[in-house]
N, C-alpha and C positions, 0 to 999 in steps of 0.2 A: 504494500500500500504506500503510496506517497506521502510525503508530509505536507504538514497545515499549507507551508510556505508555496509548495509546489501545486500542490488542488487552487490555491486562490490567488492567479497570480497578482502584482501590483497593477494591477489594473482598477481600482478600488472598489473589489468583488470581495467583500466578506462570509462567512455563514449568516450572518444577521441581515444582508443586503443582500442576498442571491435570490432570483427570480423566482429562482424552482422551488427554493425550499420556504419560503414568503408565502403565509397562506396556506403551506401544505397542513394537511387536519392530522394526517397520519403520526407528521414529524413534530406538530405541536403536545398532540394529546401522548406521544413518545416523553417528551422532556418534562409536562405535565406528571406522568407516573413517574418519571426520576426524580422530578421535587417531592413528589407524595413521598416514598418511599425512605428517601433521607432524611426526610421529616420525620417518618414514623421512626426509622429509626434513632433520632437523635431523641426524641422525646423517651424512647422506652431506654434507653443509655442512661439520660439523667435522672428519669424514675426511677430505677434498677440502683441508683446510687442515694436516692433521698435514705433509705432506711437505716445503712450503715454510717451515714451524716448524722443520722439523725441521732445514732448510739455513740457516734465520737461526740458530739456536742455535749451532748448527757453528760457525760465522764468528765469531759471538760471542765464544765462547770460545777458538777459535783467536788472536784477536787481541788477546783478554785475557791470554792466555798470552804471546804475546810486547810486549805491553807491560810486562809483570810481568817478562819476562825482561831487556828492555832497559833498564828501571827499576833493576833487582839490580847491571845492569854499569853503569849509570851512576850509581851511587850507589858503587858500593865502587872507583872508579876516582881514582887519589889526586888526578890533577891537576882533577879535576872540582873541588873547593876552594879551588885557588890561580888559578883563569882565573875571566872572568864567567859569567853565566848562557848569555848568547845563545851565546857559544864555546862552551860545555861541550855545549849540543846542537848545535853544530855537529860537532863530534867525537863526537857518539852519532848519528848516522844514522838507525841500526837504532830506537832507542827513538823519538826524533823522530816519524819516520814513523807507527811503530805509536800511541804515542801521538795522532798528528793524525789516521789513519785512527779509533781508539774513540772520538772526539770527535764526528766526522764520521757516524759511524755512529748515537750518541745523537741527535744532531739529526736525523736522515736518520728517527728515529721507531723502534730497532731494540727496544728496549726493552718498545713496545707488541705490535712481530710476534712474537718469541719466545714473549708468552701470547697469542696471538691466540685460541686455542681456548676459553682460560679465561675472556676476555674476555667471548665469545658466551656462553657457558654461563651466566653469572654473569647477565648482560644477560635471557637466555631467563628464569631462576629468577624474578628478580624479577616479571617479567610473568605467571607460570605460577603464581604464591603466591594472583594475586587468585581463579584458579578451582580451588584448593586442588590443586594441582600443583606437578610442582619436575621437574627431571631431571638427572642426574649427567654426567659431563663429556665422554662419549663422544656424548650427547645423547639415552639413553634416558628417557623418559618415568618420572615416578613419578607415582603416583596417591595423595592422602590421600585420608584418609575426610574425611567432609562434618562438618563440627561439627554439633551438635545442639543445636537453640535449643528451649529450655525456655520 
């Protein structure tokens, strides 16, 4: 098969400007089920990832909560001032831990899983702008109009 350059010489004969395929129903309702279909499947892509988002979040903030919590008690705890640092979380357990778990978890990458959907979305738009397309976060397609070169 030839390539793009060779099928449409500089003659300024594009696929978007070619007679034959202008109007054709066959080659429209063709490109029509390619957008269907990337659609279906983007949307069932970032469905298929809300659920484990939605357990990274959970955890997230569960453990932000109690590092926040065990932060409170070890800050307003009076001997935490008069012992050193390493004592002072040896006598917090509870923040310790939780602290060394949100630590553990930042490096473990949890930061990226929580927007993981936002992630693709964002990644899809940029790709989708060059054929004047975009789609919203659930992964439905939008269609722009085509500019208009004068």
């Amino acid at each position: 098969m030839r390539k793009e350059s060779e099928q449409w010489p500089s003659r300024g004969i594009s696929p978007e400007t070619d007679p034959r395929r202008r109007g054709n129903l066959a080659y429209d309702s063709a490109i029509q089920a390619d957008l269907k279909a990337f659609e279906r499947r983007l949307t069932e892509y970032i469905h298929c990832l809300q659920p484990a988002t939605g357990r990274w979040r959970m955890l997230l903030i569960v453990v932000s909560v109690c590092t926040a919590t065990g932060a409170w008690n070890w800050l307003i705890d009076p001997e935490t001032q008069k012992v050193s640092f390493f004592t002072s979380l040896w006598n917090h357990p509870f923040f310790t831990i939780s602290c060394i778990t949100l630590i553990g978890l930042f490096f473990a990458g949890i930061h990226k899983r929580v927007v993981a959907p936002s992630i693709i979305a964002a990644r899809c738009r940029t790709v989708l702008a060059e054929y004047n397309m975009s789609c919203d976060d659930t992964g439905k397609l939008i269609l722009k109009p085509r500019p208009h070169v004068q």
